[in-house]
TORTORTOR-867767 format. One record per residue (C-alpha): residue number from 1; x, y, z; residue in one letter. Coordinates in Angstrom, 1 decimal. Example, Ala and Ser with C-alpha at 12.3 -4.5 7.8 and 13.67 -1.06 7.14 Angstrom:
REM residues 2
PAMI     k     east    north       up   r
PAMI     1     12.3     -4.5      7.8   A
PAMI     2     13.7     -1.1      7.1   S
//
This chain:
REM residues 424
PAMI     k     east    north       up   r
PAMI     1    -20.3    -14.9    -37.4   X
PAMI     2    -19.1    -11.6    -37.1   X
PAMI     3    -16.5    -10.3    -34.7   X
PAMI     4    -17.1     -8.8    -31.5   X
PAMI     5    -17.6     -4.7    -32.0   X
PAMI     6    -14.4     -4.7    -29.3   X
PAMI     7    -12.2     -6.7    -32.2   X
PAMI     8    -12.8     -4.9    -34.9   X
PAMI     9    -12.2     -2.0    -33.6   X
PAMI    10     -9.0     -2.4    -32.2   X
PAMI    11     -6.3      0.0    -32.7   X
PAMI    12     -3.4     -0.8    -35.4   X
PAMI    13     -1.3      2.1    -34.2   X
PAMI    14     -0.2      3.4    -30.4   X
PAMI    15     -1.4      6.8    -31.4   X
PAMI    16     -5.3      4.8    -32.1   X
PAMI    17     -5.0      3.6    -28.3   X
PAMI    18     -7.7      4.9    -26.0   X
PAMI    19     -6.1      6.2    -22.9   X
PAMI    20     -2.4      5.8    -21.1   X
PAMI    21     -1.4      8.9    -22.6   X
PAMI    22      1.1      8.5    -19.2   X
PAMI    23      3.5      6.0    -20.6   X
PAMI    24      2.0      5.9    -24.7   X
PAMI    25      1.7     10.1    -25.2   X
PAMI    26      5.0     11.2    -27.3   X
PAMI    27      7.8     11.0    -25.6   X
PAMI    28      7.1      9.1    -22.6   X
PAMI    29      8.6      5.8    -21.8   X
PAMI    30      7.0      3.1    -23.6   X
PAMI    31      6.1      5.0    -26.6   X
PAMI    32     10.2      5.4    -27.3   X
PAMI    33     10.7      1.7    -26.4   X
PAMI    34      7.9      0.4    -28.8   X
PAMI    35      9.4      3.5    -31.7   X
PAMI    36     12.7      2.1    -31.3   X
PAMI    37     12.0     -1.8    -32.2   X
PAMI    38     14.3     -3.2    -29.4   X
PAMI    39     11.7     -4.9    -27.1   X
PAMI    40     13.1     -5.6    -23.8   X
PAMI    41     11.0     -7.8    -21.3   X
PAMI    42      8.1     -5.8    -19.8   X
PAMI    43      4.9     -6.3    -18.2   X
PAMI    44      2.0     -4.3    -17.8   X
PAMI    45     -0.4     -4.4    -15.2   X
PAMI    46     -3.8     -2.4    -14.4   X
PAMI    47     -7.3     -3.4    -14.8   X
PAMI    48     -9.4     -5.3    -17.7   X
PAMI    49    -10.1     -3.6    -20.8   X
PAMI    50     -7.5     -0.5    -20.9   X
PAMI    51     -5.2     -1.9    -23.7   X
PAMI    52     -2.6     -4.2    -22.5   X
PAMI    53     -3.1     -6.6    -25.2   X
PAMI    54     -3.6     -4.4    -27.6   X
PAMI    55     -0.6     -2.4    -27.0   X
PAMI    56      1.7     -5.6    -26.8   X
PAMI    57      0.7     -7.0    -30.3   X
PAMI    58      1.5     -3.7    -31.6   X
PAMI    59      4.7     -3.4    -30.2   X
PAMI    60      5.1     -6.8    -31.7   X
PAMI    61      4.3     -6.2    -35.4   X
PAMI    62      7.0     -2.6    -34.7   X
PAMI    63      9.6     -4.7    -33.5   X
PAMI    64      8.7     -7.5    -36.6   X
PAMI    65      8.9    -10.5    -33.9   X
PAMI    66      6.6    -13.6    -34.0   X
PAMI    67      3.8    -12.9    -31.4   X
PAMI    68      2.7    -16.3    -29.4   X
PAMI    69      0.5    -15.4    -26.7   X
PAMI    70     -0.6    -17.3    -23.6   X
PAMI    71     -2.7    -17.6    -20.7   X
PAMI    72     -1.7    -18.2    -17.6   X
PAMI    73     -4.9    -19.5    -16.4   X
PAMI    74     -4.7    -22.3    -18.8   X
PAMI    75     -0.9    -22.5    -20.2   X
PAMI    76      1.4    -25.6    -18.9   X
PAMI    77      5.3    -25.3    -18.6   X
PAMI    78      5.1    -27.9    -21.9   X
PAMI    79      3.3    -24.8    -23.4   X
PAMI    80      6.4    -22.5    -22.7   X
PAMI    81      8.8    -24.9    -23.7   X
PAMI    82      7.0    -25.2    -27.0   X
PAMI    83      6.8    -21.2    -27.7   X
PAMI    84     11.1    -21.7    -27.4   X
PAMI    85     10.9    -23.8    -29.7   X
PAMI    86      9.5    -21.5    -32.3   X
PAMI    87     13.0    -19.7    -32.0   X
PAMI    88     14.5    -22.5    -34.7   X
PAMI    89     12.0    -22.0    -36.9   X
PAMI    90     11.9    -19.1    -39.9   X
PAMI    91      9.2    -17.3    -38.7   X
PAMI    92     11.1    -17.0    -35.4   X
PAMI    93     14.3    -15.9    -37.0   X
PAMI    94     13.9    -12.8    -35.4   X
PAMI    95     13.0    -13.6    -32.2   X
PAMI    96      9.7    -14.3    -30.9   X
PAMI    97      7.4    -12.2    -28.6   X
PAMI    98      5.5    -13.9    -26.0   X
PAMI    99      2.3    -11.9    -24.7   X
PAMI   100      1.6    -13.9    -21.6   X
PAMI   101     -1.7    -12.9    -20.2   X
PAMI   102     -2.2    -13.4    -16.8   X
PAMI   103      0.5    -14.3    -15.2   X
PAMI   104      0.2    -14.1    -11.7   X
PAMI   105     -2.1    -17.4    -12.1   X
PAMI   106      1.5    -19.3    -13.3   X
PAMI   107      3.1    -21.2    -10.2   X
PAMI   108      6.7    -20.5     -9.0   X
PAMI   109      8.0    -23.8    -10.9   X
PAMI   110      6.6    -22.3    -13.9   X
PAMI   111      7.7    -18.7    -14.0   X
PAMI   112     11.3    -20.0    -13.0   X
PAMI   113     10.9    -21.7    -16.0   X
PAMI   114      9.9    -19.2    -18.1   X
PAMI   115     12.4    -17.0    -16.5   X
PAMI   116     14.9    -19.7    -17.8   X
PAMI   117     14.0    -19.3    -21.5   X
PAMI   118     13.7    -15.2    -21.2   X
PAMI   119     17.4    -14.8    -19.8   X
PAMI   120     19.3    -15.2    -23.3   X
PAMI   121     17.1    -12.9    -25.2   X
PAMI   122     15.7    -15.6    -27.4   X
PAMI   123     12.2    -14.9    -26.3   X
PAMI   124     10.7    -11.6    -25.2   X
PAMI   125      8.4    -11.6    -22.7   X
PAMI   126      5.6     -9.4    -22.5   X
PAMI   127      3.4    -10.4    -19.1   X
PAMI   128      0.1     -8.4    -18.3   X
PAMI   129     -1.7     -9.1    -14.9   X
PAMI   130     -4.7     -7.7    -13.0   X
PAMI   131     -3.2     -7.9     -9.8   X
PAMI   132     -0.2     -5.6     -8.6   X
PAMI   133      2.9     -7.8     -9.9   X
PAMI   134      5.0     -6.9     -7.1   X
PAMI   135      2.9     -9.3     -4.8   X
PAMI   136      2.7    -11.8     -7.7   X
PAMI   137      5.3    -12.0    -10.2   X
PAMI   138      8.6    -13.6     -9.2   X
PAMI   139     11.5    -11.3     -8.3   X
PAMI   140     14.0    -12.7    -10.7   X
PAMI   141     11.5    -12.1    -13.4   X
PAMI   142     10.8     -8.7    -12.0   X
PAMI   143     14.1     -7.8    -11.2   X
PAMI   144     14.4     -8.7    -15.9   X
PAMI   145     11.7     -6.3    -16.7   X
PAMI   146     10.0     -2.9    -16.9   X
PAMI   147      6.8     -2.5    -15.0   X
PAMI   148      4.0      0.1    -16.7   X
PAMI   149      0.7      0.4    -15.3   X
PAMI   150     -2.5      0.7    -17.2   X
PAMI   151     -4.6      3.1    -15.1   X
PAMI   152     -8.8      2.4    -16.2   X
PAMI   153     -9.6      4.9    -19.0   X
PAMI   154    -11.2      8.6    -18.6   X
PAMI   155    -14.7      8.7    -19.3   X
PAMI   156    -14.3     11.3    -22.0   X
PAMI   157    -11.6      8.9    -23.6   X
PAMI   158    -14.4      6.4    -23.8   X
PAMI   159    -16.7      8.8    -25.9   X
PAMI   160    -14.5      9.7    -28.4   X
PAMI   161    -14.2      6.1    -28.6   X
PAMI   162    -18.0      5.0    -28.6   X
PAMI   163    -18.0      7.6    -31.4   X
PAMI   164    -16.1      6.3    -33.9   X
PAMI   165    -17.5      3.1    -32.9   X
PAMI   166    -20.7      4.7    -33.8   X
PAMI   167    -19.3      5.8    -37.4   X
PAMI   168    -17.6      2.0    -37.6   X
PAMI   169    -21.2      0.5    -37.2   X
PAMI   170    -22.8      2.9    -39.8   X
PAMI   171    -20.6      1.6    -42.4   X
PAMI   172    -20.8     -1.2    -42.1   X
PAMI   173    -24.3     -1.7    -42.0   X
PAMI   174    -25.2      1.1    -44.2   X
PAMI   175    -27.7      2.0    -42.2   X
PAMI   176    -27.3      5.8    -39.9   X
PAMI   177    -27.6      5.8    -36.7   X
PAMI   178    -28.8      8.3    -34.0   X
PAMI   179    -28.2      8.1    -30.1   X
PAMI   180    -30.6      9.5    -27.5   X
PAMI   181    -29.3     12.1    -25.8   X
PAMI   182    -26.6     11.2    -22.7   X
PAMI   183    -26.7      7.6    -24.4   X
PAMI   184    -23.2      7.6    -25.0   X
PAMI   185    -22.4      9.5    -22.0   X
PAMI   186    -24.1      7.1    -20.0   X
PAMI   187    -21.9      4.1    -20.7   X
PAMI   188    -18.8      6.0    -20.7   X
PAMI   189    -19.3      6.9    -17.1   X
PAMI   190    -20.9      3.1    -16.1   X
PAMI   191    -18.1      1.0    -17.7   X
PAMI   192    -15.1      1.7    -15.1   X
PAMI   193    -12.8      2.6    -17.6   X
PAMI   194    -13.0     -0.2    -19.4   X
PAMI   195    -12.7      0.5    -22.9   X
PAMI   196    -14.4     -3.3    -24.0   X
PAMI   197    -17.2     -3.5    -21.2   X
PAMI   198    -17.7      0.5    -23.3   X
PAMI   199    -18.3     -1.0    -26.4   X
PAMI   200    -19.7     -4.3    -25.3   X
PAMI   201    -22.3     -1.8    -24.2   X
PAMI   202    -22.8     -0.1    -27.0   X
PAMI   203    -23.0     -3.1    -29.3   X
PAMI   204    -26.1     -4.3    -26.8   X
PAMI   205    -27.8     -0.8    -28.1   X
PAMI   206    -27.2     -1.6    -31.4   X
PAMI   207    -28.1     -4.8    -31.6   X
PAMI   208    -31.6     -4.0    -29.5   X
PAMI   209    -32.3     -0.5    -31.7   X
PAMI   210    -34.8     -0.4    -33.9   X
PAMI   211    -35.7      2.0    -37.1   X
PAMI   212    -37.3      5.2    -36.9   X
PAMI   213    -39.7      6.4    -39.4   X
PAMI   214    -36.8      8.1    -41.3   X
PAMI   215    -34.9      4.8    -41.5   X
PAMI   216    -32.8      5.5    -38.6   X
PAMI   217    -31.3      3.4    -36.0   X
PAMI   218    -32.1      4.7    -32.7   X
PAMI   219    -29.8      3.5    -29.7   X
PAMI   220    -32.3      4.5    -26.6   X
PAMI   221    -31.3      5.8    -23.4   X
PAMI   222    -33.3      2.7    -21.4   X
PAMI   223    -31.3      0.1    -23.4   X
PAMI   224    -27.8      1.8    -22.6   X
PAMI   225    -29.1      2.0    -18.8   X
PAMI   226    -29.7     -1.6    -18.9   X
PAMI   227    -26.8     -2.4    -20.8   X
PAMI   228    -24.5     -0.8    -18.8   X
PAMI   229    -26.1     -0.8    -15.1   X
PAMI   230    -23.3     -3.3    -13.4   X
PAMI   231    -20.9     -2.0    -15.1   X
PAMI   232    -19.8      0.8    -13.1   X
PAMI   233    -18.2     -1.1     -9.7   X
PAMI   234    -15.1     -2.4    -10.7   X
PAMI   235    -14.7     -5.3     -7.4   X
PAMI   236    -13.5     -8.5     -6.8   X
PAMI   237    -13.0     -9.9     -3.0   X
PAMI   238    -10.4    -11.8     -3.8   X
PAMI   239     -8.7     -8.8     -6.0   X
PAMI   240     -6.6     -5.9     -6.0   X
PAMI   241     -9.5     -3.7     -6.3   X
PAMI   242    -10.8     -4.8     -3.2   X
PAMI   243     -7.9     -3.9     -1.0   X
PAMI   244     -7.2     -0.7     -3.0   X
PAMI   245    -10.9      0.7     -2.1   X
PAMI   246    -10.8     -1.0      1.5   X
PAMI   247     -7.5      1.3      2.2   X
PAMI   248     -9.4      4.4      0.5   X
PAMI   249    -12.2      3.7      2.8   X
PAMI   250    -10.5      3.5      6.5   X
PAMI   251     -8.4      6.5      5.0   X
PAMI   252    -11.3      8.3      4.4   X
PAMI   253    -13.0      7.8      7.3   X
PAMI   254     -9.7      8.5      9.4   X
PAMI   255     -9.4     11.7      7.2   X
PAMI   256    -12.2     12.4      8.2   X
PAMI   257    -14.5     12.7      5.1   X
PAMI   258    -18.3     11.7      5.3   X
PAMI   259    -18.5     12.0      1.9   X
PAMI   260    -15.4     10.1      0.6   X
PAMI   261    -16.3      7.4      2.9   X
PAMI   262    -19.7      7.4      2.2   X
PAMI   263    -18.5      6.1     -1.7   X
PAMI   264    -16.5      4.0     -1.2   X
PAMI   265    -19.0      2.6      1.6   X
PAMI   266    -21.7      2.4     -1.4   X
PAMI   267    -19.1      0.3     -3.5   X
PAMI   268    -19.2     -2.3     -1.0   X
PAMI   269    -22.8     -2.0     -0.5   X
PAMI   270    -23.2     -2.3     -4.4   X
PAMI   271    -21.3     -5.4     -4.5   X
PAMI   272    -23.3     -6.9     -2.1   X
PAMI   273    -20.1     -6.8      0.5   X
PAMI   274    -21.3     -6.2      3.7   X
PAMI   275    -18.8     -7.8      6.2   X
PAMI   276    -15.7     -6.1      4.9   X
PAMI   277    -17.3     -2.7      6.0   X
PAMI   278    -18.5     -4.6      8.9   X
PAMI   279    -14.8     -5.3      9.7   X
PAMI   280    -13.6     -2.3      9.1   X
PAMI   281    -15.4     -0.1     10.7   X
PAMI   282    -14.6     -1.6     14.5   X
PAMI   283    -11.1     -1.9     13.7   X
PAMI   284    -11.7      2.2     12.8   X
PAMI   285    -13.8      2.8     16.0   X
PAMI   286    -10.8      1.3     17.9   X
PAMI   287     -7.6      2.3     16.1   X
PAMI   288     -8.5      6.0     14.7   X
PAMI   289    -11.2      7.2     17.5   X
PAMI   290    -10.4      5.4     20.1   X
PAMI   291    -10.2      6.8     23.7   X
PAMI   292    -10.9     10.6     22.1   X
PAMI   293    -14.6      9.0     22.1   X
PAMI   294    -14.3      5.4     23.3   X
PAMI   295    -18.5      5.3     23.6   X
PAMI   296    -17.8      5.5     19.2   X
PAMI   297    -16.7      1.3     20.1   X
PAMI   298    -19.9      0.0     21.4   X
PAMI   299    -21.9      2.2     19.2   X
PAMI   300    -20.5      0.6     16.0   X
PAMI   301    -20.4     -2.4     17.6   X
PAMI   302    -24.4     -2.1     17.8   X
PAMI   303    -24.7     -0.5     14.3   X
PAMI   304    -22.5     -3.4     12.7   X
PAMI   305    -24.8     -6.4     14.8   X
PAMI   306    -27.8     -4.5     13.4   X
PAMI   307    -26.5     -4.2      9.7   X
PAMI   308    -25.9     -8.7      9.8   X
PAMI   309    -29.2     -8.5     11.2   X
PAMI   310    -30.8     -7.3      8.7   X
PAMI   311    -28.9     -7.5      5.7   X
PAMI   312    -29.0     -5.9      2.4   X
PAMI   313    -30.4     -3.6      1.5   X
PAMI   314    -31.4     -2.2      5.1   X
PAMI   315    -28.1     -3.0      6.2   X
PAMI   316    -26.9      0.2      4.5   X
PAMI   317    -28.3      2.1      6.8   X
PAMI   318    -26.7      1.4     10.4   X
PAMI   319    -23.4      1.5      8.1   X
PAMI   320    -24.1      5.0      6.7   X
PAMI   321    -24.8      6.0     10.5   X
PAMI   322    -21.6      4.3     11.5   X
PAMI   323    -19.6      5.9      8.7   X
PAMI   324    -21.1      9.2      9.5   X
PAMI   325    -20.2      8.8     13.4   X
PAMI   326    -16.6      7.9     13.0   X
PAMI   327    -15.7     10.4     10.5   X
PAMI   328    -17.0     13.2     12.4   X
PAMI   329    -15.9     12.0     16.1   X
PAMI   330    -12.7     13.1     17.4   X
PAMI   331     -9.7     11.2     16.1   X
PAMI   332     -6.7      9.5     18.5   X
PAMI   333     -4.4      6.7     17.8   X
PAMI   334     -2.8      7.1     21.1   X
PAMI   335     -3.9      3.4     22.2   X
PAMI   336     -2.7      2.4     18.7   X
PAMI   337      0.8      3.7     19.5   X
PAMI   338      0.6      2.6     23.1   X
PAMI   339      0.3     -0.9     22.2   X
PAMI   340      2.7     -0.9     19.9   X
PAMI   341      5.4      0.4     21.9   X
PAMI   342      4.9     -2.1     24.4   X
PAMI   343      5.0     -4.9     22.1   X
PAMI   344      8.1     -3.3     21.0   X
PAMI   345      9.8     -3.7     24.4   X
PAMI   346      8.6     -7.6     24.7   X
PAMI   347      9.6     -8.3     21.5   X
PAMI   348     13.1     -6.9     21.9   X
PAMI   349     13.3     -9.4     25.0   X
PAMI   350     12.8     -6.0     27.5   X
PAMI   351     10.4     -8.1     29.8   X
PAMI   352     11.4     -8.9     33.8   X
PAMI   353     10.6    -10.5     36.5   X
PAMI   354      7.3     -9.2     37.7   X
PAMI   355      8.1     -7.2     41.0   X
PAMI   356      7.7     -9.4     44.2   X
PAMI   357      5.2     -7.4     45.4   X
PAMI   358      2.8     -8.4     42.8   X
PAMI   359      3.1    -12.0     42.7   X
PAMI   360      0.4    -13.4     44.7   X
PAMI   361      2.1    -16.6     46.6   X
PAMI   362      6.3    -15.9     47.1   X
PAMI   363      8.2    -18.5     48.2   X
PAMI   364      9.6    -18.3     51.9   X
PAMI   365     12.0    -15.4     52.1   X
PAMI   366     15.6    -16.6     52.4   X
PAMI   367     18.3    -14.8     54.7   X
PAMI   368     15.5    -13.3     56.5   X
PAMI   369     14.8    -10.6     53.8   X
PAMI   370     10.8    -10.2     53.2   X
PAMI   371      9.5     -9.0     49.6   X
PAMI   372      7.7     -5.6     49.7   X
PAMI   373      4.2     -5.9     50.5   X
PAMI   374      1.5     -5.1     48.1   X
PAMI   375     -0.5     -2.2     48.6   X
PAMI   376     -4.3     -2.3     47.4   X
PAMI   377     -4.8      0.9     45.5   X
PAMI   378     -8.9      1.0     47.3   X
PAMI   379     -7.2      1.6     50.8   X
PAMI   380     -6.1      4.7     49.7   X
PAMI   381     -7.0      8.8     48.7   X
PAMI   382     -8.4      8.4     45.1   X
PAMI   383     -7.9      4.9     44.8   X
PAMI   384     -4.6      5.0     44.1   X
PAMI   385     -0.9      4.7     45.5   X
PAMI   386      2.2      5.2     44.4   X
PAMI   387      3.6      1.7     43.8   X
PAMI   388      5.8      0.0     40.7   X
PAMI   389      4.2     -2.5     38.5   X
PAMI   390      6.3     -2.8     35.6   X
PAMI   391      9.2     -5.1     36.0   X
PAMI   392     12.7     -3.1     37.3   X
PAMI   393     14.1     -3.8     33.8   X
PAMI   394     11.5     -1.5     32.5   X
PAMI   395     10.8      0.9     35.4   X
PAMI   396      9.6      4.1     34.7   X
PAMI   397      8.7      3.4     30.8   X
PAMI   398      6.0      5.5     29.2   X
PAMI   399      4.2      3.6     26.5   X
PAMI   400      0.7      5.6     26.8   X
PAMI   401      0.7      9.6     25.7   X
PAMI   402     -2.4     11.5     26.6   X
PAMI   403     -4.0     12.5     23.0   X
PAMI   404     -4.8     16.4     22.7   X
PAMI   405     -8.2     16.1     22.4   X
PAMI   406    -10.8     16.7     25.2   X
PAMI   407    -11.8     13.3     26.8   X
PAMI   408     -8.4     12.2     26.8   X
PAMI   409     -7.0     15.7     28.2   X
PAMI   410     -9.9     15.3     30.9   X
PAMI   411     -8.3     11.8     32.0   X
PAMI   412     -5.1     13.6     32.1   X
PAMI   413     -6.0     16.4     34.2   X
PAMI   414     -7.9     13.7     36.7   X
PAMI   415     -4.9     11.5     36.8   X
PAMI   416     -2.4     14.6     37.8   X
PAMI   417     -4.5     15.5     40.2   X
PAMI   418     -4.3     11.9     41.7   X
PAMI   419     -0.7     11.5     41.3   X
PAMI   420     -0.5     14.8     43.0   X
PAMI   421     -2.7     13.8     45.6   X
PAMI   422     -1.1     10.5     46.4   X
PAMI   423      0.8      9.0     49.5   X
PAMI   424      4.3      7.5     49.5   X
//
């Protein structure tokens, strides 16, 4: 059986690989490690299909080292014992390169042995991982290697590829072949920069076309739409991907931008996610609107009931109102930093008796001395009196700042005028 499209196409050469012209372009970092044949431990990280693999059995065939490659969804520590092992051998005479793939899924036991076997130079290790390798990879085998992220590949990038994947299919069926118009625009754009799902996509066309009167492949608009339809929202709830467009949707919404929000909203919507936006969103209406239009809390609260109500795909439409609201209601995090600086204080041990006067049952007084009595705030102008409540460790401490905007600037202007008004 023939090879996947995505294999035999694979680049022999850094200057072949699509994309990471950031770390692979002339004179950047990796492309003067990999020119100079002295391979030091590395690992790449970024998302499927942008050329970690690729690039690391390159790098291996420059540096003429024996590539064994492993997965860390699969691999045992007997399998990295065995790949140190290949290090007697002739073919490992000059060192051998191991491309482990995945290796966030290896437990600590096993990357502190692997570390073991990388630290006298024996074995290089090239890791690549999905996930950010800061929050996965063991320090002491971070602190031994040079991080380089892949970043998903431009859509023009993809093109150029998809054509000469175009001209590698002619040959080697002898048979020409003619896209629609936008075909190979189309999956460029749907593949989320990644390069494989690109030409996974395209082989789907090619392998459903069809010939034309004039002999002619034809790869058809409809089939490239089908082939490439779920292609385009890169997610996983249990994935990098998910937190990175979580954080760009609260941003977004406390930046302020319908619009921004609005995508990243769809992504989550696409993916059939509805409770992380659902989650979200009140911790927004709380944290980033708060008291500068507190009604914004129940509001969302209402849209968010309705969207589990419902469910998809009517669902999306209290969430677009409640993205909508938030991002173009006032902003405060005043009660965000007023909570926080009181947990501050308690956490630093600043807490106190609570004043006498505010315990409900005292003990009987000794020596004669009686505790202050309470005074009820209604019995007064205003309903209030001037009277301490925090504990005398922390009296006179100011956690809550009035926010600039206009509700919370009204509450200041009515609680001056109280305080003003008060008695002693």
């Amino acid at each position: 059986m023939s090879a996947p499209l995505a294999d035999r196409l694979r680049p022999t050469e850094l200057s072949e690989v699509c994309g990471q012209q950031h770390i692979l372009g002339e004179g950047k970092l990796l492309r003067k490690i990999a020119d100079s044949g002295v391979i030091p431990n590395l690992i790449f990280f970024g998302p499927s299909g942008t050329g970690k693999t690729t690039v690391a059995r390159i790098i291996a065939k420059i540096a003429n080292k024996k590539l064994c490659h492993l997965n860390g969804t699969s691999c045992s520590t007997a399998d990295i014992k065995e790949v140190f092992a290949e290090t007697a051998g002739i073919d490992g005479a000059q060192g051998v390169l191991l491309y482990l793939d995945e290796i966030q899924y290896l437990n600590k036991k096993q990357q502190q042995t692997l570390l073991e076997f990388i630290e006298d130079g024996r074995v290089t290790l090239i890791a690549s991982t999905t996930e950010n390798p800061y929050f996965y990879v063991y320090n002491a085998i971070l602190s031994r290697s040079t991080v380089f992220e892949f970043k998903p590949i431009e859509p023009s990038e993809i093109e150029r590829a998809l054509e000469r994947a175009v001209e590698k299919l002619e040959h080697d069926d002898g048979t020409k072949i003619v896209a629609e118009e936008g075909v190979l625009r189309h999956i460029s754009f749907h593949c989320s920069g990644d390069a494989r799902k690109a030409l996974n996509a395209l082989e789907a066309c090619w392998l459903a076309s069809r010939l034309n009167e004039h002999g002619e492949r034809v790869l058809s608009l409809e089939d490239a739409h089908a082939a490439a339809q779920r292609s385009a929202n890169r997610y996983d709830k249990e994935g990098d991907d998910h937190f990175e467009i979580l954080s760009a949707f609260h941003k977004s919404v406390r930046g302020s931008d319908e619009n921004a929000a609005l995508h990243y909203l769809a992504r989550f919507i696409d993916a059939g996610d509805i409770i992380s936006p659902c989650r979200r969103l009140l911790a927004i209406a709380c944290e980033d609107v708060g008291l500068a239009y507190p009604m914004a809390i129940p509001i969302v609260k209402a849209c968010v009931d309705t969207a589990l109500q419902l469910g998809l795909p009517e669902a999306q439409l209290p969430l677009a109102d409640a993205v909508i609201l938030l991002c173009t209601a006032p902003k405060s995090n005043s009660g965000v930093e007023a909570i926080g600086a009181a947990l501050e204080d308690v956490r630093n041990g600043l807490s106190g008796e609570v004043p006498d006067h505010l315990v409900n049952v005292h003990p009987k007084s000794e020596g004669g001395h009686k505790p202050p009595k309470y005074k009820y705030a209604h019995n007064y102008k205003n309903h209030y009196v001037k009277q301490q409540y925090l504990p005398d460790t922390l009296k006179g401490r100011v956690y809550y700042h009035f926010g600039d905007n206009k509700t919370e600037q009204a509450a200041k202007a009515y609680r001056d005028k109280i305080v003003a008004e008060a008695e002693e």
